[in-house]
C-alpha positions as CSV (number, residue, x, y, z in Angstrom):
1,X,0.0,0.0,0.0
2,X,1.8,3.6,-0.9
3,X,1.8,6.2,1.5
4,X,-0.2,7.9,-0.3
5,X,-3.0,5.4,-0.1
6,X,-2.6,5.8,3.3
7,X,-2.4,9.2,4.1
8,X,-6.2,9.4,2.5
9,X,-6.9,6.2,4.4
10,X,-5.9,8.2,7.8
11,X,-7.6,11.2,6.3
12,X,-11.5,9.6,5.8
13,X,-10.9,8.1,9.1
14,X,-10.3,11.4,11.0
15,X,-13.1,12.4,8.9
16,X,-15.7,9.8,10.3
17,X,-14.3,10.0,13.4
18,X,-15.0,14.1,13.6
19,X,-18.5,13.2,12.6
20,X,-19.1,10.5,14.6
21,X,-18.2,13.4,17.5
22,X,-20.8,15.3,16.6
23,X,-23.4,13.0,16.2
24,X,-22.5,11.9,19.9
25,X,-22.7,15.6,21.5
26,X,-25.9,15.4,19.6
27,X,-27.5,12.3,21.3
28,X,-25.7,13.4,24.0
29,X,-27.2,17.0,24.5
30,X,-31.1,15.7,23.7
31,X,-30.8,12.8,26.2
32,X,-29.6,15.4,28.8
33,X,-32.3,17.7,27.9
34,X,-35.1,14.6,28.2
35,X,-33.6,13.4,31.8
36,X,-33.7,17.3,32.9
37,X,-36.9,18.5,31.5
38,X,-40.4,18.1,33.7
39,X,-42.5,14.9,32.6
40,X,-45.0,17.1,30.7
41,X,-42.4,19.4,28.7
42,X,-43.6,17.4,25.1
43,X,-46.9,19.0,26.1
44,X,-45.4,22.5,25.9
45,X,-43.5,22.6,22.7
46,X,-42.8,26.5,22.6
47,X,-40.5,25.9,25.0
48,X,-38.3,23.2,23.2
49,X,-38.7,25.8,20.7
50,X,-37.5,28.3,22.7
51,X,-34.4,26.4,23.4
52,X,-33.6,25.5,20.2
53,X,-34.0,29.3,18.9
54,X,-31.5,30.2,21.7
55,X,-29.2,27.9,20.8
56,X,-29.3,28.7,17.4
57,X,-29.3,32.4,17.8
58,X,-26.1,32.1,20.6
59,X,-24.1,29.8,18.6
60,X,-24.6,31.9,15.6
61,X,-23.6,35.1,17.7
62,X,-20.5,33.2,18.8
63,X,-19.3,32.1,15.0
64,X,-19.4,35.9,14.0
65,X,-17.4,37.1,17.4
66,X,-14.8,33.8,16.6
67,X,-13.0,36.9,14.1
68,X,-12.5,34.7,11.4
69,X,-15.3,34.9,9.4
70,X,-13.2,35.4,6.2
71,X,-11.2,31.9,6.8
72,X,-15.0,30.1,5.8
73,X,-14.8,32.2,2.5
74,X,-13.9,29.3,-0.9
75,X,-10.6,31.5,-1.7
76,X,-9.7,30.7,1.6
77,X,-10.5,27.2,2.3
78,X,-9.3,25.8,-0.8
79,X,-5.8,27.7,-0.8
80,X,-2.7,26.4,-0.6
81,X,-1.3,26.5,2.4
82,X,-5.3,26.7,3.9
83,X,-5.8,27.0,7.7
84,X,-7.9,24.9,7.4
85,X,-5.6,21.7,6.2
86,X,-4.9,20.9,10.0
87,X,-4.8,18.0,11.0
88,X,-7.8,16.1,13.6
89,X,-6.0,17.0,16.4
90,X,-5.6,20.1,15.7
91,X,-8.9,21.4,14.6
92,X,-10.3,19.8,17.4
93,X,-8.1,22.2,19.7
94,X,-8.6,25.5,18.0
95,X,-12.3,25.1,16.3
96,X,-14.1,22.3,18.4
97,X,-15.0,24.8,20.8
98,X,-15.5,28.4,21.1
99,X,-12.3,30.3,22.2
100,X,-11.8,33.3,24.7
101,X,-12.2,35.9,22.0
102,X,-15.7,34.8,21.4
103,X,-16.9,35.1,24.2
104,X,-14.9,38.6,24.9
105,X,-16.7,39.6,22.0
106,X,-20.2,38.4,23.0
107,X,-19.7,40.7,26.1
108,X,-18.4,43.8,24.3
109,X,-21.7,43.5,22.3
110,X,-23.7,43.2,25.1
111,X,-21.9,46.7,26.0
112,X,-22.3,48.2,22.9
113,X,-19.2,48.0,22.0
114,X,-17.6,46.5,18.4
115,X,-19.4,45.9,15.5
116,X,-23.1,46.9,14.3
117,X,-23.6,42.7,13.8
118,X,-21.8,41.7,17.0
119,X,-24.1,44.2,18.7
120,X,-27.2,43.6,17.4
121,X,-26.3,39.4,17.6
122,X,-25.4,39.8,21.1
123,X,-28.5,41.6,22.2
124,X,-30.4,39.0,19.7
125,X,-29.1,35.9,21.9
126,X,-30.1,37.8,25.1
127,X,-33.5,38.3,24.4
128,X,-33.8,34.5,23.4
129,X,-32.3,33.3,26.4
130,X,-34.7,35.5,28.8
131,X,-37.2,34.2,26.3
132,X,-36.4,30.8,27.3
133,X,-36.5,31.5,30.8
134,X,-39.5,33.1,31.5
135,X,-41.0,30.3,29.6
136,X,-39.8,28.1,32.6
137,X,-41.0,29.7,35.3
138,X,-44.6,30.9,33.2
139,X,-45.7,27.1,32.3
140,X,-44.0,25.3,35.9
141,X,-44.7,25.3,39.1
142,X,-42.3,24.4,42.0
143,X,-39.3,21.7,41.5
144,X,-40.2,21.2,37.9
145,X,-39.8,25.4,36.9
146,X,-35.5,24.9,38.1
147,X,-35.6,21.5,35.6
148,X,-37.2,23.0,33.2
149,X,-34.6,26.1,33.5
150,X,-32.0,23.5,33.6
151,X,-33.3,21.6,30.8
152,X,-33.7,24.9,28.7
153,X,-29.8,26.1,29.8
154,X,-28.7,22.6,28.2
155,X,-30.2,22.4,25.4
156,X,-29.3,25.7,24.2
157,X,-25.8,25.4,25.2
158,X,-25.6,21.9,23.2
159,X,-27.5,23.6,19.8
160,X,-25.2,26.4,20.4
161,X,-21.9,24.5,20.4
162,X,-22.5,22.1,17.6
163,X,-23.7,25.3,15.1
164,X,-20.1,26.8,15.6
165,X,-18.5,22.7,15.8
166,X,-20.8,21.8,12.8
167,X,-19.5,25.3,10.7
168,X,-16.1,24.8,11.1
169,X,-16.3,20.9,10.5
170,X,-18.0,21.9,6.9
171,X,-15.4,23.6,5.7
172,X,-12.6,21.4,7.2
173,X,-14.0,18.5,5.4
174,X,-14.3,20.7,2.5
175,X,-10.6,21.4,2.7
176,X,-9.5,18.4,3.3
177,X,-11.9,17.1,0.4
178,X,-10.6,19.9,-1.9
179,X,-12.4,19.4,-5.5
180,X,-14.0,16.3,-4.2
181,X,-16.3,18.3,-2.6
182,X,-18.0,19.5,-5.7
183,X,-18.3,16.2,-7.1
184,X,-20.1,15.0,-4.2
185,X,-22.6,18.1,-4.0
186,X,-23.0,17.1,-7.8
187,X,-23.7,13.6,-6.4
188,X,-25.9,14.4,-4.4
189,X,-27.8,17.2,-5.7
190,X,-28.7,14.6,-8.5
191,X,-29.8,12.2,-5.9
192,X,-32.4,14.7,-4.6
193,X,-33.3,16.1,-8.0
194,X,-34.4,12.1,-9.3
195,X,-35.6,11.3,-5.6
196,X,-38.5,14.8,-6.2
197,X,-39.2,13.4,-9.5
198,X,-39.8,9.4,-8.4
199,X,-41.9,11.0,-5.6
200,X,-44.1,13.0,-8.1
């Protein structure tokens, strides 16, 4: 077998294996959410939509304060010499989760400080969060209002971790696919366009 061979071999594995993490923090994140949430919470689903929104809104807030927004643009990603050719180790250090700056920058925006987007994001992902929270305490009484807060707190600290994990996974596949990647959109736009057409 030629290194070569192998160095793709070691490649699709690291691959399947950052997938296969996020899948996990997936199952992982909506089994915490079912042991934590009251018995009745399927019965109130504006507040699993809540959560989700939260998490959505927060993990999209903390992808623009990250400060590399231009590293996800194609002329970036497919370069040579690509910060994104790390290898599994490595992206799992620096991207996996959010790093300090984030954060920093999700509290500047909250003080009105930095950009029009991180502002307005920031003060987005508060609202949702208090959202979220006084849909706890309107719809529980008791015990079950602290696990529904608790359930609500999880899930949208899960949602919001794999949206900035899941982002920077894309295009690290993507780089690591390099023109691959278009044949297998091809692939698979194909698939759905025959798929729509057997259905009809």
């Amino acid at each position: 077998m030629s290194e070569t061979t192998i160095a793709y071999a070691l490649d699709a594995a690291a691959m399947l294996l950052a997938l296969a993490i996020a899948l996990g923090a997936m199952r992982l994140g909506a089994a915490q959410f079912n042991l934590l949430a009251p018995p009745d919470a399927e019965a109130v689903p504006v507040f699993h939509i809540c959560a989700v929104f939260a998490g959505l809104v927060c993990g999209a807030t903390l992808l623009i304060g990250a400060g590399h927004l231009d590293a996800f643009t194609p002329r970036q990603i497919f370069a040579e010499g690509s910060p994104w050719t790390v290898d599994l180790p490595n992206f799992l250090a620096n991207y996996a989760l959010p790093q300090g700056t984030a954060f920093a920058a999700f509290a500047a925006g909250l003080r009105g400080d930095g950009s029009a987007p991180m502002i307005v994001a920031a003060w987005c992902s508060a609202a949702t969060i208090a959202l979220g929270c006084f849909a706890a305490l309107r719809f529980w009484q008791g015990w079950n209002r602290l696990r529904a807060l608790l359930a609500f707190v999880t899930l949208a600290t899960w949602i919001a971790l794999l949206i900035g994990y899941a982002a920077h996974l894309a295009v690290w596949i993507a780089a690591h696919l390099s023109f691959w990647i278009f044949l297998l959109l091809l692939l698979a736009l194909q698939r759905w366009r025959y798929g729509t057409r057997r259905a009809h």
